[in-house]
PyMOL CGO cylinders between C-alpha atoms (Angstrom):
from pymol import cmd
from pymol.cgo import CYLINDER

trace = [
    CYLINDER, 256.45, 45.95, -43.08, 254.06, 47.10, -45.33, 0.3, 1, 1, 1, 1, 1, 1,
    CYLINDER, 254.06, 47.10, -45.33, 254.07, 50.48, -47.53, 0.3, 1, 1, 1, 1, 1, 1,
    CYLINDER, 254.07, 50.48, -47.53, 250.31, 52.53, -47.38, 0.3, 1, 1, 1, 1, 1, 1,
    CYLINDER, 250.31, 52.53, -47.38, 249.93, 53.80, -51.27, 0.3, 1, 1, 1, 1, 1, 1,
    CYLINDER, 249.93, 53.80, -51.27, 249.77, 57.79, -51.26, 0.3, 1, 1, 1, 1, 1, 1,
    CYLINDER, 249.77, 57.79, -51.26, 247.16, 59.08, -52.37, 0.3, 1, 1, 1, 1, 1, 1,
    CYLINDER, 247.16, 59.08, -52.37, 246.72, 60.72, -55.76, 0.3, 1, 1, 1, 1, 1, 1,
    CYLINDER, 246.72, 60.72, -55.76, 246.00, 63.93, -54.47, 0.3, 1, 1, 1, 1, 1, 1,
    CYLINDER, 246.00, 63.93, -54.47, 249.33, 64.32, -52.35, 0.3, 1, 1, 1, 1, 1, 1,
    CYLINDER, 249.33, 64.32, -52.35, 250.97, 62.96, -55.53, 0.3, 1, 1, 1, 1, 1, 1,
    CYLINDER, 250.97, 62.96, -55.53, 249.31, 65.85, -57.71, 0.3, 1, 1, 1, 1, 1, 1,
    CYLINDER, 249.31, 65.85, -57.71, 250.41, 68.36, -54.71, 0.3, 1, 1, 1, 1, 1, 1,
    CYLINDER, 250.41, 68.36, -54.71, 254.00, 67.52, -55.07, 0.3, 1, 1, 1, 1, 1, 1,
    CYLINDER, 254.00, 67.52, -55.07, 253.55, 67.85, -58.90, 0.3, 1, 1, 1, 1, 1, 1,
    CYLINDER, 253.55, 67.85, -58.90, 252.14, 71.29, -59.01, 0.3, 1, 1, 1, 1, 1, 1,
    CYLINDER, 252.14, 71.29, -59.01, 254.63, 72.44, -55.87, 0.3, 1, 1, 1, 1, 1, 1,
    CYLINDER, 254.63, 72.44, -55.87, 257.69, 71.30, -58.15, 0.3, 1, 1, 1, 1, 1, 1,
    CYLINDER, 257.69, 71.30, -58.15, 256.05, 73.07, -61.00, 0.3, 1, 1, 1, 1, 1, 1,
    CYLINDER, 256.05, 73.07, -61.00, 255.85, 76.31, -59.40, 0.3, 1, 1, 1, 1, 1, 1,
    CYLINDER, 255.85, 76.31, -59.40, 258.79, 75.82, -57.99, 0.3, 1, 1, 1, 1, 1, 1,
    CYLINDER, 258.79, 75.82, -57.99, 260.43, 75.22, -61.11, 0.3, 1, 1, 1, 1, 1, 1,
    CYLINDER, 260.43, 75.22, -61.11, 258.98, 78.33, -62.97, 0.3, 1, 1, 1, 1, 1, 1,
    CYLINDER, 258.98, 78.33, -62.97, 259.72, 80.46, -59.89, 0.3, 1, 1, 1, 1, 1, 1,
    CYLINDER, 259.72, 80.46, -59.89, 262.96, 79.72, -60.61, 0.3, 1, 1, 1, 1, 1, 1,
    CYLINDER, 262.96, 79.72, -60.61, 263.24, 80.20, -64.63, 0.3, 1, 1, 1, 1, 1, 1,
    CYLINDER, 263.24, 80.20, -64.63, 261.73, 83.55, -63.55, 0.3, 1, 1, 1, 1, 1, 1,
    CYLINDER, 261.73, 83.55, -63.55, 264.38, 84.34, -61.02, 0.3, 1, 1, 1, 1, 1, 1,
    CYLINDER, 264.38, 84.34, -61.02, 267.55, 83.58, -63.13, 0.3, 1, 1, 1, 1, 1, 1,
    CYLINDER, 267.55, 83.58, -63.13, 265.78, 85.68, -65.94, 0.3, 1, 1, 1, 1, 1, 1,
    CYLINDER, 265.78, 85.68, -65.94, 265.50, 88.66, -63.25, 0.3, 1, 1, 1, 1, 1, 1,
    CYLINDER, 265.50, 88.66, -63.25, 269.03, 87.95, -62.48, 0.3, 1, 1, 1, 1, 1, 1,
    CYLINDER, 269.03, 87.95, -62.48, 270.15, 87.87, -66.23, 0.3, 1, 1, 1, 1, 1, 1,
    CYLINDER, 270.15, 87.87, -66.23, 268.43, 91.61, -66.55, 0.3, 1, 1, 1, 1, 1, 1,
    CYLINDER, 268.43, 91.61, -66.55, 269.90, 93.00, -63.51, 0.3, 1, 1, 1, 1, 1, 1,
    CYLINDER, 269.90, 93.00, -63.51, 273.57, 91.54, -64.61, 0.3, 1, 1, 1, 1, 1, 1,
    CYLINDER, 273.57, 91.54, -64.61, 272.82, 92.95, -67.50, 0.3, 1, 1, 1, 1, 1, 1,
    CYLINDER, 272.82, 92.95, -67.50, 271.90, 96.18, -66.37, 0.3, 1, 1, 1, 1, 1, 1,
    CYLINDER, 271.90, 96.18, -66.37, 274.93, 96.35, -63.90, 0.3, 1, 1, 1, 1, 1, 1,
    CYLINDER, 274.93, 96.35, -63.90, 277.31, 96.02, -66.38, 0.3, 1, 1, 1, 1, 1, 1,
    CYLINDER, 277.31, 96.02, -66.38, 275.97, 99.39, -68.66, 0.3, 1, 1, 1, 1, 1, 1,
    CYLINDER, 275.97, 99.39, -68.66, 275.87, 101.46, -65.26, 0.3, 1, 1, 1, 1, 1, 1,
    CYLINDER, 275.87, 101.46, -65.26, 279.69, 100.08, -64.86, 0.3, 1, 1, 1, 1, 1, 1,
    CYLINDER, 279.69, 100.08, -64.86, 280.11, 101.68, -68.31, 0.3, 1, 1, 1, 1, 1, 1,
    CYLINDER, 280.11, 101.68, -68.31, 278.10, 104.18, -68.00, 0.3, 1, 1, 1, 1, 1, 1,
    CYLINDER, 278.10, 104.18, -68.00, 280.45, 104.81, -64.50, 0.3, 1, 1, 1, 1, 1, 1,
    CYLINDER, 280.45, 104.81, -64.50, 283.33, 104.55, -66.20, 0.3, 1, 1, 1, 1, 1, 1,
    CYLINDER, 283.33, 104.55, -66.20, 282.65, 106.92, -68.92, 0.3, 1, 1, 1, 1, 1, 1,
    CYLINDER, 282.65, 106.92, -68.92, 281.53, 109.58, -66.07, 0.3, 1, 1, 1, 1, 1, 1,
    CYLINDER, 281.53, 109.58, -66.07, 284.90, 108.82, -64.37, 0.3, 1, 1, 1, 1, 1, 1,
    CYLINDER, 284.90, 108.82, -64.37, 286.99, 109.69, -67.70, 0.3, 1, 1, 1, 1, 1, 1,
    CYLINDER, 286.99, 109.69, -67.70, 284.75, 112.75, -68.20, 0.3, 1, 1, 1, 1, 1, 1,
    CYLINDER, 284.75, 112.75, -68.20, 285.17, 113.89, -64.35, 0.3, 1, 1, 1, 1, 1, 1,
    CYLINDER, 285.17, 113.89, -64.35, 288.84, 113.17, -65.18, 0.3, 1, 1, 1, 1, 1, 1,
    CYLINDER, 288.84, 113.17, -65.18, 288.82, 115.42, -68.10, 0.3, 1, 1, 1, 1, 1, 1,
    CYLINDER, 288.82, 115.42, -68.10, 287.17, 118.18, -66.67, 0.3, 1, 1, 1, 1, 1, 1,
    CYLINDER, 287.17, 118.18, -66.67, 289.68, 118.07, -63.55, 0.3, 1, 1, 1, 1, 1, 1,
    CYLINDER, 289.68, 118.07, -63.55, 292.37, 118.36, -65.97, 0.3, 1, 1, 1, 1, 1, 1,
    CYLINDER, 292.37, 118.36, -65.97, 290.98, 121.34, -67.77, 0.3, 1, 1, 1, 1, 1, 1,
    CYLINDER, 290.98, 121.34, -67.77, 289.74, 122.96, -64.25, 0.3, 1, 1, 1, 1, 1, 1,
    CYLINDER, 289.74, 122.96, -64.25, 293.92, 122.58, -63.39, 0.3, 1, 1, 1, 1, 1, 1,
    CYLINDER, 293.92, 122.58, -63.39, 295.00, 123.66, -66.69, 0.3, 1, 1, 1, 1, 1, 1,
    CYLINDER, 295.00, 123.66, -66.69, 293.31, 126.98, -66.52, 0.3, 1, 1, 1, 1, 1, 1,
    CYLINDER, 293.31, 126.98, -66.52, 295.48, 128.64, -63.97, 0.3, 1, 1, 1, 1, 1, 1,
    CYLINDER, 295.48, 128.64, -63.97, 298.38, 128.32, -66.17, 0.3, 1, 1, 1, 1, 1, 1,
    CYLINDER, 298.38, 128.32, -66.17, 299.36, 130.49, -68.85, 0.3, 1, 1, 1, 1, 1, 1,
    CYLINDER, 299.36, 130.49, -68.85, 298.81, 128.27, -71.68, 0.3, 1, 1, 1, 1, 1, 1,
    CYLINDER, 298.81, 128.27, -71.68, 295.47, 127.49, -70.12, 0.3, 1, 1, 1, 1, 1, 1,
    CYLINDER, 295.47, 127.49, -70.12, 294.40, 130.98, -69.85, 0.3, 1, 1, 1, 1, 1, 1,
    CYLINDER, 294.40, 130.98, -69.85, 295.82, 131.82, -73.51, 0.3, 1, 1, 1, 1, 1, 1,
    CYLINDER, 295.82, 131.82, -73.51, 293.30, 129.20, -74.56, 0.3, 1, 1, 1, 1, 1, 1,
    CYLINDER, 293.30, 129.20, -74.56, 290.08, 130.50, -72.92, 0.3, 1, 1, 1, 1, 1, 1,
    CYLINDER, 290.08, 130.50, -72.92, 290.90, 134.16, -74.50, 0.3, 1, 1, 1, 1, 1, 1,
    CYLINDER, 290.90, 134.16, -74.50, 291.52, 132.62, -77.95, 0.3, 1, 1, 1, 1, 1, 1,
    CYLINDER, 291.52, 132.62, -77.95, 288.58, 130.07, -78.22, 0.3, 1, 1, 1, 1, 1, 1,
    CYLINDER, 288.58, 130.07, -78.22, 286.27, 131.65, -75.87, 0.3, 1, 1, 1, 1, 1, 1,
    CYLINDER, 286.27, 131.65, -75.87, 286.58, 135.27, -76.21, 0.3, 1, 1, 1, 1, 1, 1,
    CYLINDER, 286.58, 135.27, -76.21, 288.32, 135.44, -79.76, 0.3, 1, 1, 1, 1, 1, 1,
    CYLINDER, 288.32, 135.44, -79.76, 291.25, 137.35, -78.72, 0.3, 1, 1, 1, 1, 1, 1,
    CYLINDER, 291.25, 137.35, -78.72, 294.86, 137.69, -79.99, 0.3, 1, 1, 1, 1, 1, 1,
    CYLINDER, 294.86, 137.69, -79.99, 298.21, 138.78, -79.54, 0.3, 1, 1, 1, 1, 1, 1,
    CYLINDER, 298.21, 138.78, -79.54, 299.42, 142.34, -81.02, 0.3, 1, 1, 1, 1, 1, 1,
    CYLINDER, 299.42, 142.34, -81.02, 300.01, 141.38, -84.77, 0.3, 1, 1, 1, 1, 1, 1,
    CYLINDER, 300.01, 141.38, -84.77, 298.13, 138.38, -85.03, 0.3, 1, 1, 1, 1, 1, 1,
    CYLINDER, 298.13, 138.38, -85.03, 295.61, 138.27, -87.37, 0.3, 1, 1, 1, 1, 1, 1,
    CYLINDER, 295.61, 138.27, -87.37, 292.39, 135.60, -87.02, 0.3, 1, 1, 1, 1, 1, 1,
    CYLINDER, 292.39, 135.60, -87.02, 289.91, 134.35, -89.21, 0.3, 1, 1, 1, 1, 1, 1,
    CYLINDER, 289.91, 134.35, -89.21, 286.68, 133.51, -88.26, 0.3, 1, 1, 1, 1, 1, 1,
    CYLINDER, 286.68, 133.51, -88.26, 284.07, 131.53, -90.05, 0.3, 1, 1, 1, 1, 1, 1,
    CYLINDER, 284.07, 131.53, -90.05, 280.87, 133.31, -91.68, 0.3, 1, 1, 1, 1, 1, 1,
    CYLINDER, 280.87, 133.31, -91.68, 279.06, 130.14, -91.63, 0.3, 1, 1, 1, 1, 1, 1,
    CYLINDER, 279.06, 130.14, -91.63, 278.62, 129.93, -88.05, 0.3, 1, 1, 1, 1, 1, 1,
]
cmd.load_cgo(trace, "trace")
């Protein structure tokens, strides 16, 4: 049996197809570098929105109490109890 010789175009085809093929693919893991990338800030990003949600929650349960409401009249609304006297600062 006798092998035919390809020709030197087909050889050339199969060169450029594994060429493209092979760039298409340094250009995919790049894209999948970025996006793993940019997954893992909008995990942080999540999980600092989750501790702030967190916080918030707390305060939002914290103001029906009486310590909770003592604190919006003193830092909010700058009042005190009969006797007490507060300072404020000029520079603000």
């Amino acid at each position: 049996m006798k092998l035919k010789k390809t020709p030197l175009m087909a050889k050339l085809l199969i060169v450029v197809i594994l060429a493209a093929l092979t760039w298409k693919y340094a250009d995919l893991r790049t894209d999948v570098a970025a996006k793993t990338s940019e997954v893992a800030a909008l995990n942080q990003d999540l999980s600092m929105a989750r501790q702030e949600n967190q916080r918030l929650q707390d305060s939002i349960a914290n103001m029906d109490t009486d310590e909770g409401v003592e604190e919006i009249a003193r830092s909010k609304l700058g009042l005190a109890f009969p006797g007490e006297i507060t300072y404020r600062d000029s520079g603000k």
